[in-house]
NUROBA-553407 format. One record per residue (C-alpha): residue number from 0; residue in one letter; x, y, z. Coordinates in steps of 0.05 Angstrom, whole numbers. Layout:
NUROBA-553407
num|residu|xx|yy|zz
NUM|A|X|Y|Z .
...
***
This chain:
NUROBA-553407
num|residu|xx|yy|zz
0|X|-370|-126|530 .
1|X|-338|-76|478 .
2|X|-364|-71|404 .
3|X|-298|-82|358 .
4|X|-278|-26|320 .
5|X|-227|-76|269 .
6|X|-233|-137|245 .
7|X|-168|-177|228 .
8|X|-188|-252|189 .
9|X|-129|-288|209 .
10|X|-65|-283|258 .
11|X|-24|-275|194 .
12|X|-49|-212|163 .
13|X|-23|-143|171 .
14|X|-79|-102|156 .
15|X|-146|-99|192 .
16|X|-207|-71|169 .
17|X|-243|-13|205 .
18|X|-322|-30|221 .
19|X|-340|31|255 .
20|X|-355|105|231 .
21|X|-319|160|252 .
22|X|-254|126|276 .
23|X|-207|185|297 .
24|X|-134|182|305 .
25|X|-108|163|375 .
26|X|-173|114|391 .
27|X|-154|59|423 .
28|X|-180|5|378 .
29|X|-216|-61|400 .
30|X|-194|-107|355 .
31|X|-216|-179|340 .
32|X|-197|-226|295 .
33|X|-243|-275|274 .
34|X|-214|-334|255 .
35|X|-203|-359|330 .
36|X|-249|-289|361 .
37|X|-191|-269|401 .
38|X|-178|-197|414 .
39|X|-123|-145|418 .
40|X|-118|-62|427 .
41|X|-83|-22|377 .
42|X|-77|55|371 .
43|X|-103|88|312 .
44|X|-51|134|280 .
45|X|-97|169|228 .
46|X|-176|183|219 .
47|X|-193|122|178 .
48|X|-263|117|148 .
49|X|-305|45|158 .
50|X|-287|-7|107 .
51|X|-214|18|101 .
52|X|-155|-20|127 .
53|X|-100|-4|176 .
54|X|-36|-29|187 .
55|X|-20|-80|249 .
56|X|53|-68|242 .
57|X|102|-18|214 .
58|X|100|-42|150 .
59|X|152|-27|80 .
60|X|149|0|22 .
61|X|150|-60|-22 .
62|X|129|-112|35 .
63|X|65|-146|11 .
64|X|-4|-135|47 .
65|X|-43|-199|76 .
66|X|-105|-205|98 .
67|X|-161|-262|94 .
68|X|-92|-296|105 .
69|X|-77|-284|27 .
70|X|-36|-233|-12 .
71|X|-75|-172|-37 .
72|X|-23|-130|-47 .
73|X|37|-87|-46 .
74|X|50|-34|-3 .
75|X|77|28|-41 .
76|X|95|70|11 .
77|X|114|54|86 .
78|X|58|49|140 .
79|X|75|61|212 .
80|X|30|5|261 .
81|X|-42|39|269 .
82|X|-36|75|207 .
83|X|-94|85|152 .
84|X|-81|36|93 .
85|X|-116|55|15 .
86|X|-98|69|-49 .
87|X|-51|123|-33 .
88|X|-7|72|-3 .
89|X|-30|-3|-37 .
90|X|-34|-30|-97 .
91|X|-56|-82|-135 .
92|X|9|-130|-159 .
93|X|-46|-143|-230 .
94|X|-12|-88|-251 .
***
C-alpha cells in the first residue's frame, strides 16, 4: 500500500493539501480524499512544500477555491491542474 502524498476532504473541492516533504514537480501524486478514502493520481506541476495546497483542476482567475467542501477563497491568478496553490495566487474574500 502507498502512503498519500495529498489529501483532498471532499469530492467537491479543488485544492488538495500536500502531506509530504519534499514534493517535487512531475511526482506522480497519491492522492486520497477522505471523506469516502477513495484515491486518485495527479501530477505535480511545481515543488510544493507540505501543508500547501494544489490545484485538482485548471482553475481561473476569479473562480473561488473549495476545500473541506466550503469556500476559502478566491483565486487571483489562474492555476493549471497539479499546480502549487498560496498566497501568491489566493486570497482571502474578508478583504
Amino acid at each position: 500500500m502507498s502512503i498519500p502524498q495529498l489529501l483532498v476532504h471532499d469530492h467537491v473541492d479543488n485544492v488538495g493539501v500536500v502531506v509530504v516533504e519534499g514534493l517535487k514537480a512531475g511526482t506522480k501524486m497519491l492522492g486520497v480524499v477522505t471523506a469516502d478514502n477513495s484515491s486518485f493520481e495527479l501530477e505535480a506541476g511545481a515543488d510544493v512544500p507540505i501543508g500547501h495546497k494544489v490545484a485538482l483542476q485548471d482553475i481561473k482567475a476569479g473562480d473561488t477555491a473549495i476545500k473541506y467542501g466550503q469556500d476559502i477563497g478566491r483565486f487571483v491568478a489562474p492555476v493549471a491542474k497539479g499546480g502549487h496553490v498560496h498566497v501568491h495566487n489566493l486570497k482571502t474574500k474578508r478583504w
